[in-house]
C-alpha positions as CSV (number, residue, x, y, z in Angstrom):
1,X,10.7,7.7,-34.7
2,X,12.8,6.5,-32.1
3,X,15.8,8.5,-33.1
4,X,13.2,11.2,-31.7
5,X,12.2,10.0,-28.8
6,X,16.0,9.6,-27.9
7,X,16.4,13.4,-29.2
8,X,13.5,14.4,-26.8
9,X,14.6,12.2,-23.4
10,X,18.4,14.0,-23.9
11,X,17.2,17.1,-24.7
12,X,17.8,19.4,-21.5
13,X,16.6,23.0,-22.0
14,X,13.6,23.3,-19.7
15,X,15.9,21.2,-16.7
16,X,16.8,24.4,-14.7
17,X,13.4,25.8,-14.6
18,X,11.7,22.8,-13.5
19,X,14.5,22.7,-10.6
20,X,14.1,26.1,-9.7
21,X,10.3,25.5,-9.5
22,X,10.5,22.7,-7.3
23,X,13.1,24.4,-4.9
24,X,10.7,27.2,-4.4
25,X,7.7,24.7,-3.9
26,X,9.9,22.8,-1.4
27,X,10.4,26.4,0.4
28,X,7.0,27.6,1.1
29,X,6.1,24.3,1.8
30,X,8.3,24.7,4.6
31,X,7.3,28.2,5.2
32,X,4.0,27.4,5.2
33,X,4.7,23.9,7.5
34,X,6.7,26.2,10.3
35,X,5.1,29.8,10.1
36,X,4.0,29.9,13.7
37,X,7.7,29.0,14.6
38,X,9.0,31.3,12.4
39,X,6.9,33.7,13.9
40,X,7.3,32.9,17.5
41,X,10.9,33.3,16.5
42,X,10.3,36.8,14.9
43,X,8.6,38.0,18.1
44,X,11.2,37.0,20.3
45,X,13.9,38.6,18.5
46,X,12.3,41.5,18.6
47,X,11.6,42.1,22.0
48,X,15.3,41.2,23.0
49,X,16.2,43.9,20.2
50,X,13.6,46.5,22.0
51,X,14.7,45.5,25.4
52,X,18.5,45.9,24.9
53,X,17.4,49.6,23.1
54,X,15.9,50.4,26.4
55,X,18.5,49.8,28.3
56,X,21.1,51.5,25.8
57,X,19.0,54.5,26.3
């Protein structure tokens, strides 16, 4: 029995999806914590863009 439960603690198949799992939760977490920044951002950057078009044109 314990030869087993030695077996199962070493035993590391399902490692990299649990990681990847918890990098994504970690992400939108973040996402999620800074979207009105983010967006703010986003907005921003897009009127300089428009505004140096206009003045290209």
């Amino acid at each position: 029995m314990m030869a087993l439960i030695k077996e199962f603690w070493r035993e590391e198949d399902g490692l990299q999806t649990v990681e990847l799992v918890l990098i994504l939760v970690v992400l939108v977490g973040l996402v999620a914590a800074l979207q009105s920044q983010i967006t703010g951002w986003l907005n921003e950057a897009m009127t300089k863009a428009s505004d140096l078009i206009d003045k290209i044109n």
